[in-house]
N, C-alpha and C positions, 0 to 999 in steps of 0.2 A: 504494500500500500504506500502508494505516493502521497507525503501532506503538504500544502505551501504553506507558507509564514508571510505575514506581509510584515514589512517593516517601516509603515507608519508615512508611505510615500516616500522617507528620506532617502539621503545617497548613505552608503554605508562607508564611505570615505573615512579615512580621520579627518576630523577636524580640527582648524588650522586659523595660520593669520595670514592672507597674500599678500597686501603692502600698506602702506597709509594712505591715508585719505586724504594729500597735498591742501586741498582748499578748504580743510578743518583747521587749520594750522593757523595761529595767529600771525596776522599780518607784518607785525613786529619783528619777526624773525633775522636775526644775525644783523642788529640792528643796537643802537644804545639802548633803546628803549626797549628790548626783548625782553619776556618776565622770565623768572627762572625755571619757573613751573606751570603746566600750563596742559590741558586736555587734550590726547593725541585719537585721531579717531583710528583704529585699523580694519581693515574690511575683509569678514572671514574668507575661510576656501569653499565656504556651502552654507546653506541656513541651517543655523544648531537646531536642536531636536527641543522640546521642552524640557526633557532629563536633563539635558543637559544645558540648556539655562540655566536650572536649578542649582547645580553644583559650579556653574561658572560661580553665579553670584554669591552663592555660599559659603560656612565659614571656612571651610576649609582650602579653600585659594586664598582668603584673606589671609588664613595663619601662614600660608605657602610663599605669600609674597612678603611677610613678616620676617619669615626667619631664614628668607633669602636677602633682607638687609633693604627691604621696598615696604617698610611702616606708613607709609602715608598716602601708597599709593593703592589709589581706589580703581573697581573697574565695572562698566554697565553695558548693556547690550541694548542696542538701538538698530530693529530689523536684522541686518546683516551685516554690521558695522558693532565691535568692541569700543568700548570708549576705556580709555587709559586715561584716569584723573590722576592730577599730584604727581607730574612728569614730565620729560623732556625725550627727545629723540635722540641726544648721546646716550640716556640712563638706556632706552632701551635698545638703542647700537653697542652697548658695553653691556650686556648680560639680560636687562630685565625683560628682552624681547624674548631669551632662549628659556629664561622661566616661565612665560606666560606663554609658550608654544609648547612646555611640556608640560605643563598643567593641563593644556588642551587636549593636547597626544592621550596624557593617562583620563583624564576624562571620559574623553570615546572609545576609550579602549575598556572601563568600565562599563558603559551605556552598553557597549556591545556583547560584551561576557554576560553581562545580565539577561539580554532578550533571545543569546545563544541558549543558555541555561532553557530561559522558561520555552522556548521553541523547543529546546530538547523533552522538557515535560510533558510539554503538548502531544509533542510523537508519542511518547511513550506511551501517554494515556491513552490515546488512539488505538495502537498497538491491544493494549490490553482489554481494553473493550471492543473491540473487534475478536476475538477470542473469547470473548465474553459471549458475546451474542453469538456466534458460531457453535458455541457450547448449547446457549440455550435453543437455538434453534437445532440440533441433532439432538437433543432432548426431547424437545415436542414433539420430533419424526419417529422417534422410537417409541412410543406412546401408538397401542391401536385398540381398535374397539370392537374385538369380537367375541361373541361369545364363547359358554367354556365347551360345548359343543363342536362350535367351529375349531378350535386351538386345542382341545385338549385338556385337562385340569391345570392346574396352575396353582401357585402356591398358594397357600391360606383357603385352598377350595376344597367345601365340603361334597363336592359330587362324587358319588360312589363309597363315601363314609358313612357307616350306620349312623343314624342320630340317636342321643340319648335321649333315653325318657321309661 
């Protein structure tokens, strides 16, 4: 038995950051006047999944970018675009671009372990109810309705045993 999985429309890609978002960038840029820190937009490899919304924004990329030495830097998702707050484009050409692409990497590589898992459930369950009912259906096949005449005695039959009395 063949089962399909659908997987929610998305690409099963990992999920990624392709480049920034040049016209998000403050116009200040390499300039006197440039601020030090400043919202960088990056624009994913695909549309994240909801799972993995969930775990972008969650605490556990905050404590990720914490104790990778990025306490201050925030990040939001807007369509198809990460927003990188409390940042600049050297921090994340020095390092904090190769943390926030492997937070993503293990991300979807969880999202994915987990829907392989329950797709594996699914089959199984499949599997076993299918034999299930294969069961019960040569069961009710073996099942007939003749008398003990037609068949012969049969167990627990009184025909041909004296009765008491």
């Amino acid at each position: 038995m063949e089962t399909q999985t659908r997987t929610s429309g998305g690409d099963t890609a990992t999920l990624g950051l392709g480049s920034v978002l040049v016209g998000s960038l403050p116009a200040a840029l390499m300039t006197d006047e440039a601020p030090d820190r400043y919202t960088v937009e990056a624009v994913f490899t695909r549309r994240p999944e909801r799972d993995e919304i969930e775990q972008i924004l969650g605490s556990e990329t905050r404590a990720r970018l914490a104790s990778a030495g990025y306490p201050a830097v925030e990040v939001a998702i807007s369509d198809r675009r990460l927003e990188i707050a409390n940042t600049n484009l050297e921090e994340l050409r020095d390092g904090l671009g190769s943390v926030l692409a492997d937070r993503l990497a293990e991300i979807s590589a969880g999202v994915r372990a987990t829907r392989d898992a329950a797709a594996g459930r699914f089959r199984d369950a499949a599997v076993v109810e299918q034999a299930r009912a294969a069961s019960v259906t040569a069961l009710a096949g073996s099942v007939t309705f003749l008398t003990s005449e037609d068949d012969g005695p049969r167990r627990g039959s009184t025909v041909g045993q004296p009765t008491g009395g």
